[in-house]
N, CA, C, O and CB atoms as a CASP TS submission, in Angstrom:
PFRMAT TS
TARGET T0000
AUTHOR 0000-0000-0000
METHOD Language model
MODEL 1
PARENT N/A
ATOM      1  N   UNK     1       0.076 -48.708  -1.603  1.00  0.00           N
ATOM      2  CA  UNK     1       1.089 -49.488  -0.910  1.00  0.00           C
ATOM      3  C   UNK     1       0.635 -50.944  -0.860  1.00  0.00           C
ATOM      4  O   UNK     1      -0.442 -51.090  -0.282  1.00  0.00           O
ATOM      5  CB  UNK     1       1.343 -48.930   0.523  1.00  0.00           C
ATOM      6  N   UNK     2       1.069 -51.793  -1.219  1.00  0.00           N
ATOM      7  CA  UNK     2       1.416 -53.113  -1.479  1.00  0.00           C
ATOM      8  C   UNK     2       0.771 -53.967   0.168  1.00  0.00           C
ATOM      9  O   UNK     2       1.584 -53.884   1.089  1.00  0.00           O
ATOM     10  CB  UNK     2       3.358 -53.166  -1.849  1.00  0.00           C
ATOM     11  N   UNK     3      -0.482 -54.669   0.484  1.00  0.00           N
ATOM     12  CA  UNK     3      -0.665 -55.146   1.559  1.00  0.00           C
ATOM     13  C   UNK     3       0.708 -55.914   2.393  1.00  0.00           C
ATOM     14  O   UNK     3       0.833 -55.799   3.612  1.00  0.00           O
ATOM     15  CB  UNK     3      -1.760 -55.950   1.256  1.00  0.00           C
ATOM     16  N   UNK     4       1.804 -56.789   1.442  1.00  0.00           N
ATOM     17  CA  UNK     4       2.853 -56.962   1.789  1.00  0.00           C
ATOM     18  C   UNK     4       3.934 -56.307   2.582  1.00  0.00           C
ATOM     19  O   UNK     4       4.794 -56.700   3.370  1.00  0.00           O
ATOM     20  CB  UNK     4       3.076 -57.148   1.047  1.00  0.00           C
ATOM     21  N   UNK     5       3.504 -54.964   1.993  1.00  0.00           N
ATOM     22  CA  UNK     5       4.734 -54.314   2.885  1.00  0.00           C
ATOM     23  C   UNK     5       5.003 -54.046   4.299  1.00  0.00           C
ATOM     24  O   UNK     5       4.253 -53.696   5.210  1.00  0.00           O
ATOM     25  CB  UNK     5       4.891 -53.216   2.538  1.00  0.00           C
ATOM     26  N   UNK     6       6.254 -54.295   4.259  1.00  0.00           N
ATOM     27  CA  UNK     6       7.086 -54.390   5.795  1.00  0.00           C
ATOM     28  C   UNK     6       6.651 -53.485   7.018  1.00  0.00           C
ATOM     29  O   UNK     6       6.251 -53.704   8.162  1.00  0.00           O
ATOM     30  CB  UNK     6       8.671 -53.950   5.592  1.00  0.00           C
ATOM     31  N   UNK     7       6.997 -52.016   6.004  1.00  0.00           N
ATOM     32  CA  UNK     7       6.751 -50.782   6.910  1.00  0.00           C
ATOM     33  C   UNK     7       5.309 -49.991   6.151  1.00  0.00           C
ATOM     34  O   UNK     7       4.838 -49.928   5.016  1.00  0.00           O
ATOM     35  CB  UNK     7       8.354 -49.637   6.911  1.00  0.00           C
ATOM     36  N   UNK     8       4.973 -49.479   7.469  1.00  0.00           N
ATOM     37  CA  UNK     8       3.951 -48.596   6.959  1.00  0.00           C
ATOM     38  C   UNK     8       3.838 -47.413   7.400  1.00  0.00           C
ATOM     39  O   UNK     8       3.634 -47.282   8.607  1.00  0.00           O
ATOM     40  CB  UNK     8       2.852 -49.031   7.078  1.00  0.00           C
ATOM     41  N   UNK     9       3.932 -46.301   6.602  1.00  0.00           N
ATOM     42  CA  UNK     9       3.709 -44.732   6.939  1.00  0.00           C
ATOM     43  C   UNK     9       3.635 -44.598   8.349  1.00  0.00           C
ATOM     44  O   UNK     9       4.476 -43.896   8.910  1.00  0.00           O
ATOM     45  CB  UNK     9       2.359 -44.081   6.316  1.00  0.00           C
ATOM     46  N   UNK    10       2.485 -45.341   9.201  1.00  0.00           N
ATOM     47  CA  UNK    10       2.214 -44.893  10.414  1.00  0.00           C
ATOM     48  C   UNK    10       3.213 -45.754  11.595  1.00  0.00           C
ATOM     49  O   UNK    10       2.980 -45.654  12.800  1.00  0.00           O
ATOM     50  CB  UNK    10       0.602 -45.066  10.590  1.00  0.00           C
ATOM     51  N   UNK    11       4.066 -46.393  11.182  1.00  0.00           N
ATOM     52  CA  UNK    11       5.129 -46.588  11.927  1.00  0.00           C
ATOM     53  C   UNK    11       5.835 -45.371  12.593  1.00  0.00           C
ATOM     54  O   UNK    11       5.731 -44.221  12.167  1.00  0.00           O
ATOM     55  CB  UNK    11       5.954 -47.251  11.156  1.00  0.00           C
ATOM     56  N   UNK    12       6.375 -45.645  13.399  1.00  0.00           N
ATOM     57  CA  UNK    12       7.027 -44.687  14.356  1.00  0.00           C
ATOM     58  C   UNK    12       8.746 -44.853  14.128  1.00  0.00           C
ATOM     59  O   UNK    12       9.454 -45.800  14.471  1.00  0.00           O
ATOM     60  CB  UNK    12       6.503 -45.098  16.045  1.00  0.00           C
ATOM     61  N   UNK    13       9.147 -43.552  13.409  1.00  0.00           N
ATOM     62  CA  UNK    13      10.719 -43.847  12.818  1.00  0.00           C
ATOM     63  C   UNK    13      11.481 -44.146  14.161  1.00  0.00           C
ATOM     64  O   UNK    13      10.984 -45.242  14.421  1.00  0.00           O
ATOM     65  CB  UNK    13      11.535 -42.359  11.899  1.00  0.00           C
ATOM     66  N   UNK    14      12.044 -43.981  14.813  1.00  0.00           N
ATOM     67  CA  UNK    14      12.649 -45.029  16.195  1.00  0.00           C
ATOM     68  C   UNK    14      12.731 -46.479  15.794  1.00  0.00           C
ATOM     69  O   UNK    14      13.683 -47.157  15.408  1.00  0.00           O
ATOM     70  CB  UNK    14      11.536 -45.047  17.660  1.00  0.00           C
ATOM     71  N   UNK    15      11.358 -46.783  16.011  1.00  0.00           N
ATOM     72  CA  UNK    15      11.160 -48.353  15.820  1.00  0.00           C
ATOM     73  C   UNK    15      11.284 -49.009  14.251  1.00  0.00           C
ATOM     74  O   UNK    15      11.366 -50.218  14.029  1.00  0.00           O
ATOM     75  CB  UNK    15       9.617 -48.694  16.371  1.00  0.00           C
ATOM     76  N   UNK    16      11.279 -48.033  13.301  1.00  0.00           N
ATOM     77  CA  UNK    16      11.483 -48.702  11.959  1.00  0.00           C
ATOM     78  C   UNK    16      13.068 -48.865  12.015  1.00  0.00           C
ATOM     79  O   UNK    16      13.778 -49.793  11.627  1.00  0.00           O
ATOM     80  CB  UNK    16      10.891 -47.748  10.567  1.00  0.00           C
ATOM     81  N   UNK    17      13.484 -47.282  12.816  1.00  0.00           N
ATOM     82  CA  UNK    17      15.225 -47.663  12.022  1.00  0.00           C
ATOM     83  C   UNK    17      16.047 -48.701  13.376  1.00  0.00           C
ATOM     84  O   UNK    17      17.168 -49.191  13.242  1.00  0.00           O
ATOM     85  CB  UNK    17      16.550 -45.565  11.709  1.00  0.00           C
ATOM     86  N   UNK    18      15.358 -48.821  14.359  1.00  0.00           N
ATOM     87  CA  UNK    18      15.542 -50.058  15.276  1.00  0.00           C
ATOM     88  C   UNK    18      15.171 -51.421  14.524  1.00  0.00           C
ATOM     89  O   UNK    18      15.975 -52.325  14.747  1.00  0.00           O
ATOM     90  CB  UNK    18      14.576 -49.906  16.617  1.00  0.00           C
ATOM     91  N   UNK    19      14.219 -51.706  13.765  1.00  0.00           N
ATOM     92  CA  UNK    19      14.046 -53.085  14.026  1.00  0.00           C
ATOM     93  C   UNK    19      14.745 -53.366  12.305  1.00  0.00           C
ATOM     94  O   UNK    19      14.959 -54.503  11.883  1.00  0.00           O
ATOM     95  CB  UNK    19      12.144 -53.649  14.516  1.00  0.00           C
ATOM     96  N   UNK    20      15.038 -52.022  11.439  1.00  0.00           N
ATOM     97  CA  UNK    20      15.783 -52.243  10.445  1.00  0.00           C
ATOM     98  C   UNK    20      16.804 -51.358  10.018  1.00  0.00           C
ATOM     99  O   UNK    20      16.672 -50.795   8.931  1.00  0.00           O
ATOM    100  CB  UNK    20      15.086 -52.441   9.596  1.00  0.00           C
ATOM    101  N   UNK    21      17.976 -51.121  10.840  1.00  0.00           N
ATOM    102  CA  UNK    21      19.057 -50.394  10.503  1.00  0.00           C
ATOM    103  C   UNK    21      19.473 -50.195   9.258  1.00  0.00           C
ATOM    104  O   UNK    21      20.157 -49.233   8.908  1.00  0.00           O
ATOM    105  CB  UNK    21      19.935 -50.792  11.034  1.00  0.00           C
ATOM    106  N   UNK    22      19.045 -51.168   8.476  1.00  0.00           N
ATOM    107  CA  UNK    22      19.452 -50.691   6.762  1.00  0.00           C
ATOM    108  C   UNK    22      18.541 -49.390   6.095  1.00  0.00           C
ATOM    109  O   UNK    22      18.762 -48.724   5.083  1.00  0.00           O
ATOM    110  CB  UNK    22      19.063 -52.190   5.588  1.00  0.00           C
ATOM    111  N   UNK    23      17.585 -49.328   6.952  1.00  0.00           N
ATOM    112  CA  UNK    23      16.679 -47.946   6.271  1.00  0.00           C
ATOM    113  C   UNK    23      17.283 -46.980   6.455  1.00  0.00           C
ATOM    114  O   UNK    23      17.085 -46.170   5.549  1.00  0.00           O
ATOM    115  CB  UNK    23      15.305 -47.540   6.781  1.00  0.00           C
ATOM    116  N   UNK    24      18.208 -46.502   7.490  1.00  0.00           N
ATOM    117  CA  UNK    24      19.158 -45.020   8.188  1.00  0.00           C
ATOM    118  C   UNK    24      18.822 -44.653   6.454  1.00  0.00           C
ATOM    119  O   UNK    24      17.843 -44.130   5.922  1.00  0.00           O
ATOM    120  CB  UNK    24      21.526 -45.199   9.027  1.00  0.00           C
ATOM    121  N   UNK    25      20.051 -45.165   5.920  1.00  0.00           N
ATOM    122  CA  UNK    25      20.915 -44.190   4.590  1.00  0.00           C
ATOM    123  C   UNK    25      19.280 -43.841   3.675  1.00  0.00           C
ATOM    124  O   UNK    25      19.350 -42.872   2.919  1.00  0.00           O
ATOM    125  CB  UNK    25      22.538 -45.552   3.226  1.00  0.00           C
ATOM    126  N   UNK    26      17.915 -44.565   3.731  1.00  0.00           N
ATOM    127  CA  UNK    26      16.875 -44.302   2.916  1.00  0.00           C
ATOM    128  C   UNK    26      16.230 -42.888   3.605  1.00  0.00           C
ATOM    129  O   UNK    26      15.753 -41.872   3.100  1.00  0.00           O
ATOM    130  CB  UNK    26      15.856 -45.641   2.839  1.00  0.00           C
ATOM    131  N   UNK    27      16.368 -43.159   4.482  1.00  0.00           N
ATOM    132  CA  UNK    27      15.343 -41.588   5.300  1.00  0.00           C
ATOM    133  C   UNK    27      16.268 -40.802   4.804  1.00  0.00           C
ATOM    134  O   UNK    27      15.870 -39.842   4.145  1.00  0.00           O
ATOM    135  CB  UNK    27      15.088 -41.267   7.349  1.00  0.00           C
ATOM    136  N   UNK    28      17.741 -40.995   4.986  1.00  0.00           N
ATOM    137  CA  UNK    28      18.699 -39.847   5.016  1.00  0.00           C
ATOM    138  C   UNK    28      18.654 -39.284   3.063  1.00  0.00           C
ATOM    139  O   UNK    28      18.531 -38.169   2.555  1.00  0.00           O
ATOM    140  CB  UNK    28      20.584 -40.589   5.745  1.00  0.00           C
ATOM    141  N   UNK    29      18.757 -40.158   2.680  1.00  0.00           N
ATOM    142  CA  UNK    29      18.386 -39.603   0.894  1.00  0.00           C
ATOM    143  C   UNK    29      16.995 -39.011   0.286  1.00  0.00           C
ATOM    144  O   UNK    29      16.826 -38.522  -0.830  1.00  0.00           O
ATOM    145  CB  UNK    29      18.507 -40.924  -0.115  1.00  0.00           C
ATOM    146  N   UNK    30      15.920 -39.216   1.469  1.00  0.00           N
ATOM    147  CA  UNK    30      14.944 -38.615   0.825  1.00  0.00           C
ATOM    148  C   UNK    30      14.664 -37.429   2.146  1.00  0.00           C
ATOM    149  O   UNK    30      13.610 -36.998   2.614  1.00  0.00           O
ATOM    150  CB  UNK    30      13.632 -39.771   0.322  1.00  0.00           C
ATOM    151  N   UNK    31      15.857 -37.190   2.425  1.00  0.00           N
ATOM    152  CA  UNK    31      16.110 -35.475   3.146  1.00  0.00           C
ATOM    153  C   UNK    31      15.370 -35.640   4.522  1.00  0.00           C
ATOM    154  O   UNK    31      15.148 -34.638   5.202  1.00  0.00           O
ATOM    155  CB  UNK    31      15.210 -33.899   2.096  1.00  0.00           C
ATOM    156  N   UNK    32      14.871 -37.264   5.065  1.00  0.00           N
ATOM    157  CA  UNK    32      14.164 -37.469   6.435  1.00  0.00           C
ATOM    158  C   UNK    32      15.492 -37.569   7.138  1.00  0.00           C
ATOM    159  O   UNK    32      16.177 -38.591   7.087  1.00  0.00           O
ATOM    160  CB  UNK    32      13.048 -38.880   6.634  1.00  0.00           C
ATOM    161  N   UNK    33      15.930 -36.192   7.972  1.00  0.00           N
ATOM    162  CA  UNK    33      16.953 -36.849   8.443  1.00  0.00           C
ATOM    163  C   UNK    33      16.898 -36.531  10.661  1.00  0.00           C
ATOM    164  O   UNK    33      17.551 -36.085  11.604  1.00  0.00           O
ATOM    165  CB  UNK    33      18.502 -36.057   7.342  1.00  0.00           C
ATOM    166  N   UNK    34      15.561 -37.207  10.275  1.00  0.00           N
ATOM    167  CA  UNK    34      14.770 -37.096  11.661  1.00  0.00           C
ATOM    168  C   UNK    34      15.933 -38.169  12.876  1.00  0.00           C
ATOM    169  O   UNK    34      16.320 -37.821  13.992  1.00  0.00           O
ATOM    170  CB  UNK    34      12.747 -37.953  11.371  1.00  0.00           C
ATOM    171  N   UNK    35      16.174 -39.215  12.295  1.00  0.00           N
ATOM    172  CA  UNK    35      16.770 -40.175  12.239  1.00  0.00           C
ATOM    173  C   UNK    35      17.914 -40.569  13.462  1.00  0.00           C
ATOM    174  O   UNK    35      19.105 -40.490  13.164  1.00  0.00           O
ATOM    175  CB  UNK    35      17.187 -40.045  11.042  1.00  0.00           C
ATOM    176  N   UNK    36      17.602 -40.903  14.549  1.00  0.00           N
ATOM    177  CA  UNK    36      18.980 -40.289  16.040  1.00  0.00           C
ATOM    178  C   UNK    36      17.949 -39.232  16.633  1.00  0.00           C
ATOM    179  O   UNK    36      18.115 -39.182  17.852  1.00  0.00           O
ATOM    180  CB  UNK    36      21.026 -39.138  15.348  1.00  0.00           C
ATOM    181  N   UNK    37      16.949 -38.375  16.213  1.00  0.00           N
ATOM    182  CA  UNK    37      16.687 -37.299  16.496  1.00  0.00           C
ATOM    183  C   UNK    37      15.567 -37.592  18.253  1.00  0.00           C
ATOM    184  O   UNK    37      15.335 -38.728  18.665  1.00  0.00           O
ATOM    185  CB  UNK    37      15.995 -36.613  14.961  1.00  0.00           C
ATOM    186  N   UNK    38      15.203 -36.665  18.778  1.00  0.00           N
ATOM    187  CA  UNK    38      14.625 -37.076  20.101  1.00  0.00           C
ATOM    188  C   UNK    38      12.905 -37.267  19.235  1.00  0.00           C
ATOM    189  O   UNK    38      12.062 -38.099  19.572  1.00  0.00           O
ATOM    190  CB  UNK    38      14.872 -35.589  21.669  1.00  0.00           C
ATOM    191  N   UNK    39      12.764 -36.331  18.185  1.00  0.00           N
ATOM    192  CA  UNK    39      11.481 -36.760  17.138  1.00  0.00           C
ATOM    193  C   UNK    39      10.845 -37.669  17.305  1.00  0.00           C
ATOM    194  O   UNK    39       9.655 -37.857  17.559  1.00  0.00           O
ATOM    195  CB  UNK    39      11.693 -37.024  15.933  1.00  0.00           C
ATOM    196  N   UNK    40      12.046 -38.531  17.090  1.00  0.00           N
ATOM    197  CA  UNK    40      11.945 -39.921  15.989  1.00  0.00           C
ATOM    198  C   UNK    40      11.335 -40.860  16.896  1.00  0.00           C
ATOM    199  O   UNK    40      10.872 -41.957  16.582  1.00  0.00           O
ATOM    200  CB  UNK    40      13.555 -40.649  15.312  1.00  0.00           C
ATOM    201  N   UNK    41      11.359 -40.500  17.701  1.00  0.00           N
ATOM    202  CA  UNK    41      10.782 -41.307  19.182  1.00  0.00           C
ATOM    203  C   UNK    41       9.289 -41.600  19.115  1.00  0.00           C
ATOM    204  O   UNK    41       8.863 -42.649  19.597  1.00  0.00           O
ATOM    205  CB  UNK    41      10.978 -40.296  20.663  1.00  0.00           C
ATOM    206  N   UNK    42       8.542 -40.790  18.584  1.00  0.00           N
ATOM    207  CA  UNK    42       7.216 -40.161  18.832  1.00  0.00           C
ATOM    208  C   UNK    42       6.673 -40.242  17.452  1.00  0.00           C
ATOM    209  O   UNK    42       5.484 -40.429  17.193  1.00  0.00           O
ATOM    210  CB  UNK    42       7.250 -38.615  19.456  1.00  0.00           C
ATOM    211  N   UNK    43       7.574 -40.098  16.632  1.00  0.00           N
ATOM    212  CA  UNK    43       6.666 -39.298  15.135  1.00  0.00           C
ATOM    213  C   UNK    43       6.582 -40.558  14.215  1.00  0.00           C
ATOM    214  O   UNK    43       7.335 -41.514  14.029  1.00  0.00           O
ATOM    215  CB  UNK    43       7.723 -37.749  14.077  1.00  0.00           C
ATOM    216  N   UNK    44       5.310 -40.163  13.688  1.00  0.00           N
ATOM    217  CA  UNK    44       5.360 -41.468  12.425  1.00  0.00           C
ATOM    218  C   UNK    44       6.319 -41.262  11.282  1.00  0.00           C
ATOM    219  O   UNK    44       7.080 -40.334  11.556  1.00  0.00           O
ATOM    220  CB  UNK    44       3.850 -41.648  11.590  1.00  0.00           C
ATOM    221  N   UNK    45       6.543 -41.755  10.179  1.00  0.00           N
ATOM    222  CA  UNK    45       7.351 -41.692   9.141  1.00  0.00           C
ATOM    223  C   UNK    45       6.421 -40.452   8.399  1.00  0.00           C
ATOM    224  O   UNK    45       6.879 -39.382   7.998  1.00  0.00           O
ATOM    225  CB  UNK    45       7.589 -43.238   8.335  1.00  0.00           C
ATOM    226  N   UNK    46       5.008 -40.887   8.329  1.00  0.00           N
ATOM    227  CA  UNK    46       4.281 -40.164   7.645  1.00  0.00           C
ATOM    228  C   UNK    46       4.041 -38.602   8.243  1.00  0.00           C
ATOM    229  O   UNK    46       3.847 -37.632   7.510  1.00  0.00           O
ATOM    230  CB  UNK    46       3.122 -40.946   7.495  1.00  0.00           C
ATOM    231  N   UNK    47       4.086 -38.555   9.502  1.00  0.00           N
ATOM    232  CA  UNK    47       4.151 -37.074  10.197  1.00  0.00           C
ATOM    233  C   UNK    47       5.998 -36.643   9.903  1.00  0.00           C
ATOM    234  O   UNK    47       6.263 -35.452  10.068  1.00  0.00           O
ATOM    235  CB  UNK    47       3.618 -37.226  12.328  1.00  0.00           C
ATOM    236  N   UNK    48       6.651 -37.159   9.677  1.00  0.00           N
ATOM    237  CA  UNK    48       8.339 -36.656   9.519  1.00  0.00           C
ATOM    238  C   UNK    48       7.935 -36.141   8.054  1.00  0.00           C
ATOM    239  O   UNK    48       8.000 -34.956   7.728  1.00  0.00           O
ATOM    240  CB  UNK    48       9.899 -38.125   9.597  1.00  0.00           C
ATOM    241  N   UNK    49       7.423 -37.390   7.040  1.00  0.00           N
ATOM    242  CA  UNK    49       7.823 -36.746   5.745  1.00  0.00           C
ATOM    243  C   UNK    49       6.939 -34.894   5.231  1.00  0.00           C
ATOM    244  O   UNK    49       7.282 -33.909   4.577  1.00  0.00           O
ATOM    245  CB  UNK    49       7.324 -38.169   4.524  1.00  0.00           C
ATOM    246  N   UNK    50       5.565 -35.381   6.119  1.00  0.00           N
ATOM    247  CA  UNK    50       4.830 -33.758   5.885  1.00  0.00           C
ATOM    248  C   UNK    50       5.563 -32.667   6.465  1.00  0.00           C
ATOM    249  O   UNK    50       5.495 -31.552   5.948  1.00  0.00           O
ATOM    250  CB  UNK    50       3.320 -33.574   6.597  1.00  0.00           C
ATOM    251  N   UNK    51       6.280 -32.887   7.526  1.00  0.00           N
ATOM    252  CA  UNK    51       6.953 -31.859   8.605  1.00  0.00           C
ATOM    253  C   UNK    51       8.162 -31.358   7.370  1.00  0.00           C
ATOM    254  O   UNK    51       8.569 -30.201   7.276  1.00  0.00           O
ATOM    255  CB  UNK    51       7.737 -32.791  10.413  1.00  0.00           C
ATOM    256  N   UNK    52       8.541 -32.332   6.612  1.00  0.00           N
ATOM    257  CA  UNK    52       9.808 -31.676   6.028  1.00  0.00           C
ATOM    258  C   UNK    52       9.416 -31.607   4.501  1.00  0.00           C
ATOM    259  O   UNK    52      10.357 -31.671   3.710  1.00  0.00           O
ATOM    260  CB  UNK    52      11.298 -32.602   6.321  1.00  0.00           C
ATOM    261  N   UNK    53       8.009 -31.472   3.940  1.00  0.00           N
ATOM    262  CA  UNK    53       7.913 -31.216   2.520  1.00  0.00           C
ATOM    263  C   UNK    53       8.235 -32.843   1.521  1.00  0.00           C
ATOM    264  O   UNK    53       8.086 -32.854   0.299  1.00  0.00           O
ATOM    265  CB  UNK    53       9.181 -29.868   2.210  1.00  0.00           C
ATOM    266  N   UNK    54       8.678 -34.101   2.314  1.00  0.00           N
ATOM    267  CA  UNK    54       8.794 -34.717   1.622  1.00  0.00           C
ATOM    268  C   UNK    54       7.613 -35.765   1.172  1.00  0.00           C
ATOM    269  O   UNK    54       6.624 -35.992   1.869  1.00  0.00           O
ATOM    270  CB  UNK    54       9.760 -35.006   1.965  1.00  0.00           C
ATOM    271  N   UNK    55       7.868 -36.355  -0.075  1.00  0.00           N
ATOM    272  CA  UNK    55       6.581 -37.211  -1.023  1.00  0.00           C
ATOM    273  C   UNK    55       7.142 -38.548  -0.189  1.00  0.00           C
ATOM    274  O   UNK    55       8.219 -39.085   0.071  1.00  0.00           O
ATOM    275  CB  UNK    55       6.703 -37.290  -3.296  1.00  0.00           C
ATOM    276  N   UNK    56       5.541 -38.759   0.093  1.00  0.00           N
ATOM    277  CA  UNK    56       5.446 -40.045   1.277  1.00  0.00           C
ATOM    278  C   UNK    56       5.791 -41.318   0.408  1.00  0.00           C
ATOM    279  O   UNK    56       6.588 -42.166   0.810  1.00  0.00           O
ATOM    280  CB  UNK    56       3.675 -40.277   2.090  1.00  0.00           C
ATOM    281  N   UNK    57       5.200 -41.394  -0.700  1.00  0.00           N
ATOM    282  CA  UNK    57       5.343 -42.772  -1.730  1.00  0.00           C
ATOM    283  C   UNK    57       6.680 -43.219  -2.187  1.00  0.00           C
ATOM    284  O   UNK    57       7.087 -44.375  -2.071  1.00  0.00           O
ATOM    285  CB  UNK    57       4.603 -42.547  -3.106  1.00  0.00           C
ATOM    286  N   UNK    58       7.503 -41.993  -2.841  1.00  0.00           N
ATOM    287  CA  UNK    58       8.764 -42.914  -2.974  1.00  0.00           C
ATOM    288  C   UNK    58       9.393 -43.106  -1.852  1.00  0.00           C
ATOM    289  O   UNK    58      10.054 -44.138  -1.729  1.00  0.00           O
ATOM    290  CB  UNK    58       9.758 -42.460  -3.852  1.00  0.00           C
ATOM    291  N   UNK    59       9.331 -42.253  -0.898  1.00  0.00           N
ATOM    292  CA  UNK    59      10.003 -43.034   0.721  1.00  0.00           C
ATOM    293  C   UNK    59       9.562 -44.093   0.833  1.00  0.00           C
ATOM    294  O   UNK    59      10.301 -45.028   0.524  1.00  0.00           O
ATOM    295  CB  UNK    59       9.674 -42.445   2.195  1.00  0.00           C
ATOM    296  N   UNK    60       8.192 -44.385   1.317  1.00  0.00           N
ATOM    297  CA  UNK    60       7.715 -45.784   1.928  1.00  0.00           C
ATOM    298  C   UNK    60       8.196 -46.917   0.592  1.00  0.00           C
ATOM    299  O   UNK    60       8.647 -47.994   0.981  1.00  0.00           O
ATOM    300  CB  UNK    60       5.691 -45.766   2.290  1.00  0.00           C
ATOM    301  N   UNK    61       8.114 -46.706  -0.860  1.00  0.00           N
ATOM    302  CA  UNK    61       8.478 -47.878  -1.948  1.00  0.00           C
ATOM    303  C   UNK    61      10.310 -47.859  -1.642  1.00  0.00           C
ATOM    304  O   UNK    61      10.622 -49.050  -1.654  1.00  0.00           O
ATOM    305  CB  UNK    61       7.890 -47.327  -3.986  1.00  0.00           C
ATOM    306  N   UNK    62      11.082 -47.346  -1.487  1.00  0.00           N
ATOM    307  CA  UNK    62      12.675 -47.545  -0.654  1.00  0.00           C
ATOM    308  C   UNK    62      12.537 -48.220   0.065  1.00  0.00           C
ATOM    309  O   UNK    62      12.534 -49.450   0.009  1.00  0.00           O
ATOM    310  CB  UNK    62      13.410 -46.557   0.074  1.00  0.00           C
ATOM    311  N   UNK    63      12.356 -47.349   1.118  1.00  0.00           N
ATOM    312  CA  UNK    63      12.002 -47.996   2.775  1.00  0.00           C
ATOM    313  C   UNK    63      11.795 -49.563   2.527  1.00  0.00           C
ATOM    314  O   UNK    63      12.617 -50.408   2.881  1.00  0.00           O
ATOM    315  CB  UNK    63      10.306 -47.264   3.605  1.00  0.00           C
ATOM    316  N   UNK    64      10.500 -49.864   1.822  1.00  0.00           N
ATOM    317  CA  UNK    64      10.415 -51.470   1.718  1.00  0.00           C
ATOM    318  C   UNK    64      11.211 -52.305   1.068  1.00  0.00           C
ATOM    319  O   UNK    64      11.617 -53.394   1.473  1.00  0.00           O
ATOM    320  CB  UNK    64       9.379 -51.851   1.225  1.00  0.00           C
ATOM    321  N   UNK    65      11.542 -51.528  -0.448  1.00  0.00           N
ATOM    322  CA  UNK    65      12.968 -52.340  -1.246  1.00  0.00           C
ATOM    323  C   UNK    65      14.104 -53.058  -0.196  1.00  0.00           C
ATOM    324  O   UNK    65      14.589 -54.189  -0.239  1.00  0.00           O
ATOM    325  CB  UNK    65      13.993 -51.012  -2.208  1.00  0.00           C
ATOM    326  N   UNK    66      14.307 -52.060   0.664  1.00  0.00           N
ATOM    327  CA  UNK    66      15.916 -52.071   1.201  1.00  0.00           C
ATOM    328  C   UNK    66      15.052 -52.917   2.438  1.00  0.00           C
ATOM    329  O   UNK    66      15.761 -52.637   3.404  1.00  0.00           O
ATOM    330  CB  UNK    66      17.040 -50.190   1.636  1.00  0.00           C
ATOM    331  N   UNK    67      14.164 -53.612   2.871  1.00  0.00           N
ATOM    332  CA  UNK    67      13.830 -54.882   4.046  1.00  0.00           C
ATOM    333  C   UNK    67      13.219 -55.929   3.200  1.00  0.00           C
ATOM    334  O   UNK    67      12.695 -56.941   3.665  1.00  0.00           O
ATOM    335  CB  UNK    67      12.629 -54.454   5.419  1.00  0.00           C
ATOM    336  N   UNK    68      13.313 -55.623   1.818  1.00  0.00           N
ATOM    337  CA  UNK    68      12.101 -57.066   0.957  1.00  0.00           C
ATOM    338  C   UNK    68      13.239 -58.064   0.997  1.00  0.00           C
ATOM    339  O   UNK    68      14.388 -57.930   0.578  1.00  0.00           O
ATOM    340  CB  UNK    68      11.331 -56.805  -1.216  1.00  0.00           C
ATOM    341  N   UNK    69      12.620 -59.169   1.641  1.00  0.00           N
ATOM    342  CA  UNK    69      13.179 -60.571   1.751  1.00  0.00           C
ATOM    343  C   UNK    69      14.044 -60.624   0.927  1.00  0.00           C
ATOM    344  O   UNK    69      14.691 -61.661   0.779  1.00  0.00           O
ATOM    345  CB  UNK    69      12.353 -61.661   1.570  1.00  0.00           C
TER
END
């Protein structure tokens, strides 16, 4: 992961899809659909994607596309 990047795995999904509402539709396509959830409060991105079988790398390389300046 790119020292640049915005978000990082150990972010807490609440506060990622708070401080960037354009990520919703990215969690929701790579099947994180933690997202609204009481979870999301608590859990990192990186504890959502193991909980549901999903590959942490192309999430977090989205995730950052869709907030890169």
């Amino acid at each position: 992961m790119p020292e640049n990047s915005k978000i990082t795995k150990d972010m807490i999904i609440e506060e990622v899809v708070n401080q960037y509402p354009q990520t919703v539709p990215i969690f929701l396509m790579h099947g994180l659909h933690c997202v609204g959830c009481h979870v999301s409060l608590w859990e990192s991105i990186e504890q959502g994607a193991l909980a549901h079988g999903i590959d942490i790398d192309p999430l977090m390389e989205d995730l950052n596309k869709v907030v890169a300046d």
